[in-house]
C-alpha positions in Angstrom: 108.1 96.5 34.6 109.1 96.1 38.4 110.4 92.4 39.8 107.9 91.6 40.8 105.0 91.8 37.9 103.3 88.7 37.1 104.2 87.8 33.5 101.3 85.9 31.9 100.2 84.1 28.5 97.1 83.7 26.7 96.0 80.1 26.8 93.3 79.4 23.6 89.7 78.6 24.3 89.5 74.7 24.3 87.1 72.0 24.7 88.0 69.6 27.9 86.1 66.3 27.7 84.1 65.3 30.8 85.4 62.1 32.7 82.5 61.6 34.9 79.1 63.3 36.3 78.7 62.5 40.1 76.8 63.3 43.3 79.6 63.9 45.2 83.3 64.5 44.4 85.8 64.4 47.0 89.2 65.8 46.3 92.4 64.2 47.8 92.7 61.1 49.1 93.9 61.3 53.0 92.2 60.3 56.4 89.6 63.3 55.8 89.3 62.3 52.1 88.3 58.7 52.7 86.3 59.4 55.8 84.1 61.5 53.5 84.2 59.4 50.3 82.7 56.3 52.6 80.5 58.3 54.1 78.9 59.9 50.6 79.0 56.3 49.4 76.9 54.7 52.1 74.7 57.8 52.1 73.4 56.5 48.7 74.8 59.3 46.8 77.4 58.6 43.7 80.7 59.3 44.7 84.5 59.9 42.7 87.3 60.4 44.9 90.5 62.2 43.3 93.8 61.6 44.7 97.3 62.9 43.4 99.5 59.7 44.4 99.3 56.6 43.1 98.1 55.6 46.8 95.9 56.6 49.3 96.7 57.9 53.0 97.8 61.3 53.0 99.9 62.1 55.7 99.8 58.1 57.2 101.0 56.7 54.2 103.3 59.4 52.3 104.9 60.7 55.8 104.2 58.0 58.1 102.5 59.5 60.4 100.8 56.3 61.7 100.0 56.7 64.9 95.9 57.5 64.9 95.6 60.2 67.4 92.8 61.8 69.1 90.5 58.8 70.1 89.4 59.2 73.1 90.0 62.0 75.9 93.3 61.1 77.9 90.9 58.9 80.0 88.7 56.4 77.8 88.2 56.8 74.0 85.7 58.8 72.7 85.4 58.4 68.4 84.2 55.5 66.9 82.7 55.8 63.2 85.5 55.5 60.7 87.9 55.9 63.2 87.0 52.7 65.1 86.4 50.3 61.8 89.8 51.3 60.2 90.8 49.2 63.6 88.3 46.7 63.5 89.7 46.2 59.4 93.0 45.9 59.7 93.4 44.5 62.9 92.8 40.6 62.0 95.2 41.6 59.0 98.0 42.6 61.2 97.7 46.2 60.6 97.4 47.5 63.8 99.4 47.8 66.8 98.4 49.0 70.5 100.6 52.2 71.7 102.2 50.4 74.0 103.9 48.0 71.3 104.3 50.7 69.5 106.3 52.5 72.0 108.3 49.3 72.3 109.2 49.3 68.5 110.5 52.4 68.7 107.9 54.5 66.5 107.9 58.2 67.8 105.0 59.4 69.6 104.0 62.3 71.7 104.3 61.8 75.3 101.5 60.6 77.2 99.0 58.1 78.1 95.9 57.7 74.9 93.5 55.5 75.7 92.1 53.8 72.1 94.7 55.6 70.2 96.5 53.2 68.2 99.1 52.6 65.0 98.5 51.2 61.7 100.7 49.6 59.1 101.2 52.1 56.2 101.4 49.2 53.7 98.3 47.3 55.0 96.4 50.6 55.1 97.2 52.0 51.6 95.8 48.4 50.5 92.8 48.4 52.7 91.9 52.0 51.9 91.5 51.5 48.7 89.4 48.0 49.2 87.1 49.8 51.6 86.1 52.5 48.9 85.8 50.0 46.2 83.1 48.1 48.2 81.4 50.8 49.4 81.0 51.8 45.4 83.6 54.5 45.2 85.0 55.4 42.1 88.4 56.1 42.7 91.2 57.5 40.0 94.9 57.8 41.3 97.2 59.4 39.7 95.2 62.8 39.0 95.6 66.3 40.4 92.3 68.1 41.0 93.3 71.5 39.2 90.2 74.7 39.4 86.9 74.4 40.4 84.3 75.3 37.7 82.1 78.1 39.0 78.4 78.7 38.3 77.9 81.9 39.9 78.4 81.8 43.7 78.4 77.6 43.5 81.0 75.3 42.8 79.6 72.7 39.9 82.3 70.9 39.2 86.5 70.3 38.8 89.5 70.3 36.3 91.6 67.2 36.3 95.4 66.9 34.5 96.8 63.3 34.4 98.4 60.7 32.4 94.9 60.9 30.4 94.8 64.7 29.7 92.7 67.5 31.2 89.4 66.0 31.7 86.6 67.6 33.8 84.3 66.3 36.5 80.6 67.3 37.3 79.4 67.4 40.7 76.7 68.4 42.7 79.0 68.8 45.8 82.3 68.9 46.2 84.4 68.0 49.3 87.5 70.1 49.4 90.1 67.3 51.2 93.2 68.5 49.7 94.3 69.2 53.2 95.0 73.0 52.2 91.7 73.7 51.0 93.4 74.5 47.3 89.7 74.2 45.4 88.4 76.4 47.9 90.8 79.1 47.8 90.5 79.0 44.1 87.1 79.3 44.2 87.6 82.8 46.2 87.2 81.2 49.8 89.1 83.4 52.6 91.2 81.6 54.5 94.5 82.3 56.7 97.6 80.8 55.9 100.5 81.0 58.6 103.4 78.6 58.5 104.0 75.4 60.6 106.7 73.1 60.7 107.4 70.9 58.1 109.4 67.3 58.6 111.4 64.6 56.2 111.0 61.7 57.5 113.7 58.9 57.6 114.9 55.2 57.5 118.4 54.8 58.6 119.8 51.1 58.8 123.4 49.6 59.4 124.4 51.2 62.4 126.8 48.7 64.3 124.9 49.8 68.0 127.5 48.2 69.5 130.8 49.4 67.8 128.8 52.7 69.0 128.2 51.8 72.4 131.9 50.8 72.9 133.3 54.4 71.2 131.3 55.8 73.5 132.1 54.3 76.8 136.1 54.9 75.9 135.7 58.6 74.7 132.6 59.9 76.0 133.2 63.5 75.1 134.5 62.7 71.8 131.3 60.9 71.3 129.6 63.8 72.6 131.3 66.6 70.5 130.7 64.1 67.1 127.7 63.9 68.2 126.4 67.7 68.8 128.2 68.7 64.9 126.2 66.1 63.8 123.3 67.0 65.4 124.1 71.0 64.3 125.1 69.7 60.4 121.1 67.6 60.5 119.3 71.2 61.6 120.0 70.2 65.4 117.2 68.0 64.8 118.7 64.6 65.8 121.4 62.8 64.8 119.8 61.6 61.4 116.2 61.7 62.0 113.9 63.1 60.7 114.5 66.7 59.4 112.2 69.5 60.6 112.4 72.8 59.4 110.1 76.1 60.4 108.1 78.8 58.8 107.8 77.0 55.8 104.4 78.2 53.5 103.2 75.0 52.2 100.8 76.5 50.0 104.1 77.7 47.9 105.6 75.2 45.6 109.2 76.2 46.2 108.8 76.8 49.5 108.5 72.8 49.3 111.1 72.1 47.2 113.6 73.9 49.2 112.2 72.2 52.0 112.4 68.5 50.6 115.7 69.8 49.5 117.8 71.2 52.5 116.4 68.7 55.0 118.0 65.4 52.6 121.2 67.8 52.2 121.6 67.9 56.2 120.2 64.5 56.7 123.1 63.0 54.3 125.4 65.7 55.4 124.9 64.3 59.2 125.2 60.7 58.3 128.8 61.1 56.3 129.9 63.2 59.3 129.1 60.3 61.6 130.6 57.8 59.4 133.7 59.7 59.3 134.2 60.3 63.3 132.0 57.4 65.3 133.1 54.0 64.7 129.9 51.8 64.0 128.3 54.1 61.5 130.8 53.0 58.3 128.1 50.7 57.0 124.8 53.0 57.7 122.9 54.4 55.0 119.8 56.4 54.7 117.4 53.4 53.3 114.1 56.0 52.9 113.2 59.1 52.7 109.7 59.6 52.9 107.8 60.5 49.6 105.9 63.3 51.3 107.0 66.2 53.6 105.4 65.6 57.1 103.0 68.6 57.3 100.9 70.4 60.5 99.3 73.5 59.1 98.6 75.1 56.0 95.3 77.2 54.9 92.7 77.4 57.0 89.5 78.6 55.7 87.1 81.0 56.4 83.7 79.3 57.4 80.7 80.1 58.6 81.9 79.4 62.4 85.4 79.7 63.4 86.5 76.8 66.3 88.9 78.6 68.7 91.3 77.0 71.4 88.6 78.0 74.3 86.1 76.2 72.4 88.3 72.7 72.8 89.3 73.7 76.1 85.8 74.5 77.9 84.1 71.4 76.0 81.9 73.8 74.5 78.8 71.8 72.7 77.0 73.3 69.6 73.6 72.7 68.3 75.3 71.6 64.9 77.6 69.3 66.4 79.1 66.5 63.9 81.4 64.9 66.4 82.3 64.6 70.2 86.1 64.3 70.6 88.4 65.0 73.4 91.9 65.4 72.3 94.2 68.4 73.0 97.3 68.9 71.3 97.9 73.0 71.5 101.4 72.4 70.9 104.1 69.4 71.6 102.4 66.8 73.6 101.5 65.3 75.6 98.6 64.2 73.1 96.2 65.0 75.8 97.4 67.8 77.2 94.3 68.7 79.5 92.2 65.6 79.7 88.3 64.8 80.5 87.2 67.3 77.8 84.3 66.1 75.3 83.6 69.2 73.2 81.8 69.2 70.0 82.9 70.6 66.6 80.2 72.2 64.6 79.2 71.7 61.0 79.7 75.3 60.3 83.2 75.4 60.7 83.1 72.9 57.2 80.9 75.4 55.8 83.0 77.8 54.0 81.6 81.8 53.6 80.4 82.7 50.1 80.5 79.9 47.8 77.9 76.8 47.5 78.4 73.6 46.7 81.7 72.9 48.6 82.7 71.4 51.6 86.2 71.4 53.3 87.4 68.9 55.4 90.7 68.0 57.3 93.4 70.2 59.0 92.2 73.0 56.6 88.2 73.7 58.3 87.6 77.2 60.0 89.8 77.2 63.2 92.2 79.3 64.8 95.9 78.4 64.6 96.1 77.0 67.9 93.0 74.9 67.5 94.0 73.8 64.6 97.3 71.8 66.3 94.6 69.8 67.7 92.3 69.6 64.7 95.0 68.4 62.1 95.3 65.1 64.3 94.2 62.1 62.5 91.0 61.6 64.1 89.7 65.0 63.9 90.4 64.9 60.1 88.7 61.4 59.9 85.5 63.3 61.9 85.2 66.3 59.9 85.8 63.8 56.5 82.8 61.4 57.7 80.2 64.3 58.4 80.7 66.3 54.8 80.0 62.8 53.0 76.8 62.2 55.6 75.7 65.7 54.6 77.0 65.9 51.1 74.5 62.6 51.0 71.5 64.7 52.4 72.2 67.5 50.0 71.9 65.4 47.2 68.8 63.3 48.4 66.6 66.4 49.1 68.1 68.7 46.3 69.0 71.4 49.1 72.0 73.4 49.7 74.6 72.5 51.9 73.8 75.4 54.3 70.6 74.6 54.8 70.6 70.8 55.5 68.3 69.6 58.1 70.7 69.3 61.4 68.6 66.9 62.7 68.8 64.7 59.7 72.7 64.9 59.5 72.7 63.9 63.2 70.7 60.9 62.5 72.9 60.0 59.7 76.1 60.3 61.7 74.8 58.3 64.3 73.4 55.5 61.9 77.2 55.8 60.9 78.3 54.9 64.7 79.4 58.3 65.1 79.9 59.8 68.6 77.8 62.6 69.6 77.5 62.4 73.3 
């Protein structure tokens, strides 16, 4: 027996009870999840969305990662849909802040002007998330990891749940994949890529005396400046404790994530004694939050049945099958528009995966290329692909078709019934 054989065991047959039998099931509850939950829902079809967490938001909530990116097209806004009621919903509420207040509150943001981009209070959205699915009939269950699809031939039917309640099993006639690494899909047998990204911890640090530091500073500048580099070297050179980031991490790979979450709190707290022991002001700080998710850019991608590529964003290139008009572009670190004035289209076939019916994927995770998909894993991408699977997912169920071969014209229709954008 080599290192590295794969042990196994022999589980016994069992009987799994069945939870629920729906139109649609959508799996994780992020920006792409809800987009396509609401969208199923007003579609008429019967809908179950599955999240992990005891809270909705994905990457906004668990990372806070709340700036909502990729409105418009680094001149006006572009997206409306989802992406323009989550701001018409939780701005009377106070959950929603212009960029430029933003800025002034410190939040970190990409560099550049973004028209109709705007932030949202994690806390008000969690709450309001949850509220919108509710009314639009939604059945929602927290708590629950979506496990294995349940295969019928080529065609996903269904999914395995494990919770608090047991395994249970869900019936479906189509299933959104919005786990954000397209998991069900690649257990189903779905191709898909997988190179790593960066990952990020994100922080709250409070009790730094700003002026006790500003005085240290102005009497020993290069002290303060040496302190300051080993604390910056001791936190990953990534700040002096801010948020973590770390490379090359496979976030499809358990303890790749756990050493992640791991070393980034070691150097974060490592950093924060150092200061407190050299740079007077920082006795009385303390690391008040880490965030309960990693902050994640790029995980699976899929294989679908067309693949969006970075010339395809940057030449505004329109398809037939177009579910959305956007005009961000984010190849790398910001500016968040990096080439503005672009309004290209993103076709339903990159949501389409090859080989297996039934299934949908949505998010950072559709058929792209691994610089596209820096731009396609911003918020409102993921909130555009999420609100055309539910539309379609909707059709599919109404006339009885497959997902491949719903009526273009029809899903257009829908989208735009749904104040989508489509030029």
């Amino acid at each position: 027996m080599t290192d590295d054989t794969i042990r196994t065991i022999e589980e016994p047959a069992r009987q799994t009870p069945l939870a629920a039998e729906v139109d649609v099931l959508v799996a994780g509850g992020g920006p792409a999840g809800i987009a396509a939950a609401l969208a199923a829902a007003r579609s008429g079809a019967s809908t179950m969305l599955i999240e992990r967490y005891g809270y909705l938001g994905g990457m906004i909530t668990g990372a806070h990662v709340v700036a909502i990116l990729g409105v418009g097209d680094g001149h006006q806004p572009l997206a409306r849909g989802i992406t323009e009621e989550i701001r018409q919903r939780l701005g009377p509420l106070g959950g929603i802040r212009g960029w430029s207040d933003a800025a002034d509150q410190g939040d970190e943001q990409p560099s550049g002007d973004a028209p109709g981009d705007y932030v949202v209070d994690a806390e008000t959205f969690k709450w309001q998330a949850a509220e919108m699915l509710l009314e639009a009939g939604v059945q929602l269950r927290l708590h629950t990891m979506v496990c294995d699809p349940l295969l019928e031939q080529d065609r996903v039917i269904g999914v395995t749940l494990e919770s608090k309640s047991g395994r249970e099993a869900v019936l479906a006639r189509v299933i959104i994949d919005a786990t954000a690494d397209a998991d069900l899909a690649a257990r189903a047998g779905v191709g898909y890529e997988n190179e790593t990204h960066e990952v990020t911890l994100g922080l709250v640090l409070q009790g730094v005396d700003q002026e006790a530091v500003n005085r240290f500073y102005a009497a020993n500048p290069e002290a303060y400046r040496r302190v300051t580099a080993e604390a910056r070297r001791i936190n990953g050179g990534h700040g002096l404790v801010g948020s973590g980031l770390l490379r090359g991490i496979d976030v499809a790979d358990a303890q790749e994530l756990t050493r992640a979450e791991v070393q980034l709190r070691r150097e974060a707290f490592g950093a924060l004694r150092y200061l407190q022991a050299h740079v007077p002001g920082y006795e009385q700080a303390r690391i008040a939050v880490t965030r309960p998710q990693l902050g994640v850019r790029q995980g699976r991608r899929i294989h679908g049945e067309y693949t969006v590529v970075d010339e395809d964003l940057q030449n505004s290139r329109r398809f037939p099958d177009s579910i959305a008009r956007l005009g961000a572009y984010f190849p790398d670190w910001g500016p968040i528009y990096k080439k503005k004035g672009l309004a290209y289209d993103l076709p339903y076939r990159c949501i389409v995966p090859q080989g297996i019916g039934g299934l949908l994927v949505v998010g950072r995770a559709v058929s792209c290329d691994y610089v596209a998909c820096n731009t396609l894993r911003l918020i409102v991408p993921c909130l555009a692909t999420g609100q055309a699977a539910g539309v379609a997912a909707g059709i599919a169920v109404e006339l009885e078709c497959t997902l491949r071969s719903v009526p273009i014209d029809l899903l257009q229709r829908g989208l735009r019934a749904q104040d989508v954008y489509l030029g």
